[in-house]
C-alpha positions, 0 to 999 in steps of 0.5 A: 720884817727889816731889822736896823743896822744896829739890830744885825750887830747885836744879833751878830755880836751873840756868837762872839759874846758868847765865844767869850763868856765859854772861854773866861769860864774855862779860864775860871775854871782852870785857875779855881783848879790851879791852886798855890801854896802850901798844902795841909794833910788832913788826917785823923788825930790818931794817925800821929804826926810822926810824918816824913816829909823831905826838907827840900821838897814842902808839899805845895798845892801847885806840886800836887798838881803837878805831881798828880798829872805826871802819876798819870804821864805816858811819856814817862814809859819807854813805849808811852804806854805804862804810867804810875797809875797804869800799876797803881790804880785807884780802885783797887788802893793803887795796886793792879790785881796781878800777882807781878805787873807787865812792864814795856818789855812785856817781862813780868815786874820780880815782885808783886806790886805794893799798894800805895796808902797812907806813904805820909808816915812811911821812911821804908820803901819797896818790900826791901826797904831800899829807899829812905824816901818817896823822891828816891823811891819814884826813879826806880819804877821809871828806869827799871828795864822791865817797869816803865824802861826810861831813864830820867833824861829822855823822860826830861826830853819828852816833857820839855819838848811839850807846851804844858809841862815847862809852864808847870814846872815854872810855877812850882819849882820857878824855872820852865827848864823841866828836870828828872829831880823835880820829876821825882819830887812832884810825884813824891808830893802827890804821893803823900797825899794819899791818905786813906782814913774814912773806912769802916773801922775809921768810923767806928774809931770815931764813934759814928757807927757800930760794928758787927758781932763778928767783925767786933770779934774779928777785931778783937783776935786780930789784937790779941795774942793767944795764950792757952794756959790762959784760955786767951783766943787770938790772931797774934795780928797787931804785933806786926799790924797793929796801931790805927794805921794798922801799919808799924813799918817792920821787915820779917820773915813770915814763914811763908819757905823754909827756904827762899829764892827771892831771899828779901832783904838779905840781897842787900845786906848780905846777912843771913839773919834776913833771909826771907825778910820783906817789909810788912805792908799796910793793912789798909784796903787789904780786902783791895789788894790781892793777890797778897805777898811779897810774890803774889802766891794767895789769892784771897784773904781767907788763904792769907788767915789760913797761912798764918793759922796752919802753915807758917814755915819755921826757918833760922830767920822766922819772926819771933812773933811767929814762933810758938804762937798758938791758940792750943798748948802745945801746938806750933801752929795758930790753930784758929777755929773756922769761925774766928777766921771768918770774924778775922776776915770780916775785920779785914774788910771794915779797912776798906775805904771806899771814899779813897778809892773814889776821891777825884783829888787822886784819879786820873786827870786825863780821862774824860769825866 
């Protein structure tokens, strides 16, 4: 069969047709991702609105963005290998599993990594509560030596010798120079907005499901405070965790030495009254997040009760809520039963949020999907 000139061309013309038709819809697609303004936090009521959010830096959609890539950036590392992300990943509520992480030196980290939940309605940060904010926070992982190694020029070298970061540095700070000031302040912007608040226990909150016997008993020993003269069982938690965040941002002493070589917040304030103090983290995620403390010594969460429980240490600078805290009169220990630990262990893990940990919002946007 002979085709027309004009047959040839249309048949011709498919490939390009549709050469662009791919190109305007990855286009599309881009742009539908790369979206501008303010962002909103969605969060439950509960939670407060007692939120920290530094004056100079609003949370737009475009830093987010932003921030979200640079989490996930290699060249933020001295050897382009370790990122954010590579000590705070997402399935296990941005923590790594390790007792102390690996840096570019191959030297382990001095303490265990923290995870990263819910930083909205933080104003402490690191177990000494030596950053008042997320801006400050992000610059200490990327210099340290034995974390990601680099300082903030080269990091500003690396990104602005690429196409990619200049143009989006221009469309959230309005320059294309690339700075270590809107590097601290994009990964800030993405980091408040790891909210974790659809877990288990949110939902009982809510009403939308029931829990179990003993997770209802696990809940309610980990609110109460023991008294025996009373007959009153509890955990004595919800002093130091306590609230719907399950966070209260306080720094104790939690027994854990009588006498430490990592002294916490003493290292920089020099008063002995802090001896042994670290900040008290979320319990959101906590059944994600092991191994637990400031050093990584307990491995699981039952360890963790039976600390508490048996083997707090008494030293000159123990929280108060620790002294003489028991559930038999008498005693200088908690002193749970082994049913009560497992029902208090069993409210821990309906603090998993499993939408948070697979929210795409959050996860690394280099990786292939």
């Amino acid at each position: 069969m002979k085709l027309s000139k004009r047959t040839w061309f249309v048949i011709a013309g498919f490939p390009l047709l549709f050469s662009l038709l791919f190109m305007l819809s990855s286009l599309k697609t881009e742009v539908d991702e790369f979206q501008k303004g303010v962002y909103i936090f969605n969060y439950p009521s509960y939670f407060g609105n007692r939120i920290n959010v530094s004056d100079d830096n609003v949370t737009t959609k475009q830093g987010v963005y932003l921030g979200r890539r640079l989490f996930y950036e290699t060249r933020l590392s001295a050897n382009n290998s370790l990122s954010c992300g590579s000590c705070h990943i997402q399935s296990r509520a941005f923590t790594d599993g390790m007792k102390f992480s690996v840096g570019v030196d191959n030297n382990n980290t001095s303490r265990n990594t923290m995870a990263l939940v819910n930083l909205l309605w933080n104003r402490k940060f690191f177990w000494d509560a030596r950053s008042a904010s997320l801006e400050e926070q992000a610059s200490f992982p990327m210099t340290n030596p034995h974390e990601m190694g680099q300082s903030l020029a080269v990091s500003v070298k690396k990104l602005q010798s690429t196409s990619y970061y200049p143009k989006l540095f221009k469309e959230v700070f309005g320059d294309e120079q690339v700075t270590g000031d809107g590097i601290v302040k994009a990964l800030a912007q993405f980091e408040r907005t790891l909210i974790s608040a659809d877990s288990r226990y949110d939902r009982y909150l809510s009403n939308s499901v029931k829990l179990s016997a003993s997770e209802m008993r696990g809940m309610l020993l980990f609110n109460t405070a023991p008294n025996p003269d009373k007959l009153i069982r509890g955990a004595n938690c919800a002093h130091c965790h306590g609230g719907p965040k399950n966070y209260l941002e306080l720094f104790h002493n939690n027994g854990l030495d009588s006498i430490y070589k990592d002294t916490g917040i003493e290292m920089i304030t020099n008063l002995p009254g802090d001896n042994g103090r670290f900040k008290v983290p979320t319990l959101r995620n906590i059944a994600l997040t092991a191994p637990y403390m400031h050093d990584g010594r307990f491995a699981s969460l039952d360890e963790v009760v039976e600390h508490y429980s048996e083997h707090i240490k008494n030293s000159n600078s123990l929280s108060a809520f620790l002294q003489n805290e028991s559930n038999v009169k008498g005693s200088l220990s908690l002193k749970l039963s082994s049913g009560e630990k497992k029902d208090l262990v069993a409210f821990l893990n309906t603090l998993t949020d499993s939408t948070f940990i697979k929210n795409p919002e959050f996860s690394n946007p280099f990786l292939k999907k």
